[in-house]
C-alpha positions in Angstrom: 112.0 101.9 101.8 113.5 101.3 105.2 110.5 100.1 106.4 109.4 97.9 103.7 112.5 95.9 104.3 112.0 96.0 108.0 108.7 94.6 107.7 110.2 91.6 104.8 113.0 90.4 106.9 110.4 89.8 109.9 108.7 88.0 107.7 111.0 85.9 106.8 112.0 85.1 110.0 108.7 84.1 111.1 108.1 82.0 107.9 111.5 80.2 109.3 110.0 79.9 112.8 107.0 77.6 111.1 109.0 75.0 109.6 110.5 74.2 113.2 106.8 75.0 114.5 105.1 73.3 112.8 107.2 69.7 112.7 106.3 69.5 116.1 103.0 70.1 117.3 99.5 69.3 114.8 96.6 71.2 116.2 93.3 69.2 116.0 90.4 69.4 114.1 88.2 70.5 117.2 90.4 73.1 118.6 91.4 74.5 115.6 87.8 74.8 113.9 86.2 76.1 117.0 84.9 79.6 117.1 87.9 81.7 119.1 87.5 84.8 120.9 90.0 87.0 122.6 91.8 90.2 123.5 94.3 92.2 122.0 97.0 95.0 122.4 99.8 95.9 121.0 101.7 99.8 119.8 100.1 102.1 116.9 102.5 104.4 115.0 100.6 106.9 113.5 102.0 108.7 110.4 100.4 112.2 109.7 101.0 113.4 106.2 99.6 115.8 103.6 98.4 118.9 104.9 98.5 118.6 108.7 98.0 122.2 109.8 99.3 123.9 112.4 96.5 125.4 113.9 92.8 123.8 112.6 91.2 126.5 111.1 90.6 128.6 107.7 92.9 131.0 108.6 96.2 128.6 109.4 98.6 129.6 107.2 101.1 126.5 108.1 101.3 122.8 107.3 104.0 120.1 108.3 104.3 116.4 108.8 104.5 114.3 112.0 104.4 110.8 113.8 103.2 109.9 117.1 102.9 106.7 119.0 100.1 105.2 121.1 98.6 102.0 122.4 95.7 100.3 121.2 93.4 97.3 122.3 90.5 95.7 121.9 88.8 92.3 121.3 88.1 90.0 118.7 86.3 86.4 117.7 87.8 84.8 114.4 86.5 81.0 112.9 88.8 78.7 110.9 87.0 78.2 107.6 89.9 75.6 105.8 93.3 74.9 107.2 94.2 78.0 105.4 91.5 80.5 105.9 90.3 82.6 109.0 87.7 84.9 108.8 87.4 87.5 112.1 85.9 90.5 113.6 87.8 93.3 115.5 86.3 96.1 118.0 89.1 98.4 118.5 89.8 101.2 120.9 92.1 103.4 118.3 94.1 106.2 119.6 96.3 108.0 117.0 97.0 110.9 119.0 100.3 113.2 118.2 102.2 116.4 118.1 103.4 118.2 114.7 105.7 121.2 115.3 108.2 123.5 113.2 109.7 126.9 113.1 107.8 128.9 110.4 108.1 132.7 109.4 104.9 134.7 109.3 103.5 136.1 106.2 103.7 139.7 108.2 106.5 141.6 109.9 106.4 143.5 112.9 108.1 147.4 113.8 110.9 147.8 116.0 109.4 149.5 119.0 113.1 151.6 119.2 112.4 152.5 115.8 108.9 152.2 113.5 110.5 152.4 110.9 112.8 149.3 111.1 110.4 145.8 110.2 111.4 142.7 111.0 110.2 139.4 109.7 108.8 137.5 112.7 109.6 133.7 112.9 108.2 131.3 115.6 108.7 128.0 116.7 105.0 126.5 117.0 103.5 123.2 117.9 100.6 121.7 118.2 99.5 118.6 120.1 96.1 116.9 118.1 94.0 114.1 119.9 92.3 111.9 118.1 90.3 108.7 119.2 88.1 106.1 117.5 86.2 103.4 118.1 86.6 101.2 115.0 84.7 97.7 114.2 86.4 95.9 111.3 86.7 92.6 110.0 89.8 90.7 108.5 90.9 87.7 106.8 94.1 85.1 107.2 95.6 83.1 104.5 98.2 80.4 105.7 100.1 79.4 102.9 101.8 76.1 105.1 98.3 75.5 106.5 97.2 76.8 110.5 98.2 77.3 112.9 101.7 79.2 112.1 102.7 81.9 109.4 100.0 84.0 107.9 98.6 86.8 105.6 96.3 89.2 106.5 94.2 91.5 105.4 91.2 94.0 106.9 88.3 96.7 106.4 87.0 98.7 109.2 85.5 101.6 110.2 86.1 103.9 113.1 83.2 106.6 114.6 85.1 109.4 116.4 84.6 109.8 120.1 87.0 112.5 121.1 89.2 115.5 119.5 90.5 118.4 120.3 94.1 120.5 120.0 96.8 122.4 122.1 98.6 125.3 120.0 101.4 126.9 121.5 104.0 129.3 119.8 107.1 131.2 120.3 109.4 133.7 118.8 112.9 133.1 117.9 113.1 136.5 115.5 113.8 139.1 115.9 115.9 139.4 118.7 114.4 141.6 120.9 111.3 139.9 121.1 112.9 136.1 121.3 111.3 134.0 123.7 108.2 135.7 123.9 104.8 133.3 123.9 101.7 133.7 122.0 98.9 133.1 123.7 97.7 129.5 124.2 95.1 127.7 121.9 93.0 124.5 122.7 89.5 123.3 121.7 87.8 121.1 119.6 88.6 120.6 115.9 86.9 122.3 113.3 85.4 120.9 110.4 87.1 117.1 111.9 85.6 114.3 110.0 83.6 112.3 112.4 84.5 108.7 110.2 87.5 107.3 109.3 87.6 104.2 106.7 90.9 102.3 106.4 92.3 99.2 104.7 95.4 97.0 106.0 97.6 94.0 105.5 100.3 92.5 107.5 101.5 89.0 108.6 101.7 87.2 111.8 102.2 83.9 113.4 100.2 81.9 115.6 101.9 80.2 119.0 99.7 77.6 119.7 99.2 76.2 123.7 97.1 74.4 125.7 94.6 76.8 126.5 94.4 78.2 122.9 96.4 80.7 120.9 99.3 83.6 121.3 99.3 85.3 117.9 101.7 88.2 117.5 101.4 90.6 114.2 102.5 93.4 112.3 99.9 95.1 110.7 100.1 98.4 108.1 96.8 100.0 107.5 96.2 102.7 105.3 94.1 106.0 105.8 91.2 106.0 103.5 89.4 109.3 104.8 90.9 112.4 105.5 90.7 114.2 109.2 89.6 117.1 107.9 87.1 117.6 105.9 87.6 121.2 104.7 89.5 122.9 102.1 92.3 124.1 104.1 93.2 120.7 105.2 91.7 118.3 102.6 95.0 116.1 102.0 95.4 114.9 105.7 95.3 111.3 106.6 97.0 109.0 108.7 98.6 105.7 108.0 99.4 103.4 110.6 102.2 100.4 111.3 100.7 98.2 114.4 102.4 96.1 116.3 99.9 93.8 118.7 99.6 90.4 120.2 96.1 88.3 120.1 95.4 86.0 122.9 92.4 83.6 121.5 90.5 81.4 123.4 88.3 78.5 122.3 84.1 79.8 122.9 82.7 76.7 124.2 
């Protein structure tokens, strides 16, 4: 909920900032229906949810939820269609890299080495550090309710091919006692079973600052996580869903 409203009161600020926008400058014809190409960058927060398991294999036993943050970029080309419609492409370097940690208890206890007979439960603090990268080609659309350049909607499709993942696991004890502290040993490696697509949908808003040389466009863009990461049964409810935050610069293409 407290994002939802986040994400209405920017966008009824910027609706606010085309009315004064707008009044003032009238893009033409030529610059606004030639085909633009550009750059972009901006912040990805990554939202990992369902079963997001502590260690990637068969035989985890542990799942938890987590967030990271990471930077994105790209470029783009987009053509004006009406004074309301866009239609544009996107290749996209996407990272949604992050960590997911808790403090679990093991579904075995270990002896006392004073005394075999005395069990303890054995509860450890463990994390584990996931990256994932894409490379995603997608295309989107822009409505502008007032007419361009200012305020839009948005909304996109793409698809992303994996080009690197792999893990860290680390974990140590906090019970019992006489072993707290103590570190299992480290695992890292590839993924198993990682799902080498990823298909996600998204819609945002944005606003375009036109100048002389062509267009500054910042936007807010949440895209949802069609596939899941994993495609096993131990892990078959994982996906991420994303909130972006990035800034087009957009050039005419002579």
């Amino acid at each position: 909920m407290k994002r939802l409203s986040i994400l209405l009161l920017l966008a009824l600020t910027l609706v606010g900032m085309h009315s004064a926008h707008a009044q003032g400058i009238r893009v033409g014809d030529r610059a606004w229906y030639t085909v633009r190409g550009g750059l972009f960058a901006g912040v990805n927060q990554s939202f990992h949810f369902g079963d997001v398991p502590l260690m990637p294999s068969p035989d985890n036993a542990f799942y938890t939820n987590g967030t990271s943050t990471n930077f994105i970029f790209g470029v783009h080309g987009e053509k004006a269609l009406t004074r309301y419609v866009v239609l544009g492409l996107r290749l996209t370097f996407d990272q949604m890299s992050g960590e997911v940690d808790g403090r679990f208890t093991d579904p075995f206890r270990v002896a006392d080495p004073g005394d075999p007979r005395i069990v303890n439960e054995l509860v450890r603090d463990q994390s584990v550090e996931y990256t994932l990268q894409y490379l995603s080609v997608g295309g989107y659309g822009k409505v502008y309710p007032m007419s361009g350049p200012g305020f839009f909607l948005s909304g996109s499709l793409q698809v992303g091919t994996l080009i690197k993942d792999d893990f860290s696991h680390s974990a140590t004890v906090v019970e019992p006692e006489w072993a707290k502290g103590s570190e299992a040993p480290a695992q890292s490696g590839e993924i198993k079973d990682v799902n080498g697509m990823r298909f996600a949908a998204g819609a945002g808003f944005g606003y375009d600052f036109y100048f002389r040389y062509g267009f500054l466009t910042p936007q807010i863009i949440y895209e949802f996580g069609l596939s899941k990461v994993i495609d096993a049964p131990y892990a078959d409810s994982w996906k991420i869903d994303n909130v972006r935050v990035v800034v087009d610069l957009t050039f005419p293409i002579p």
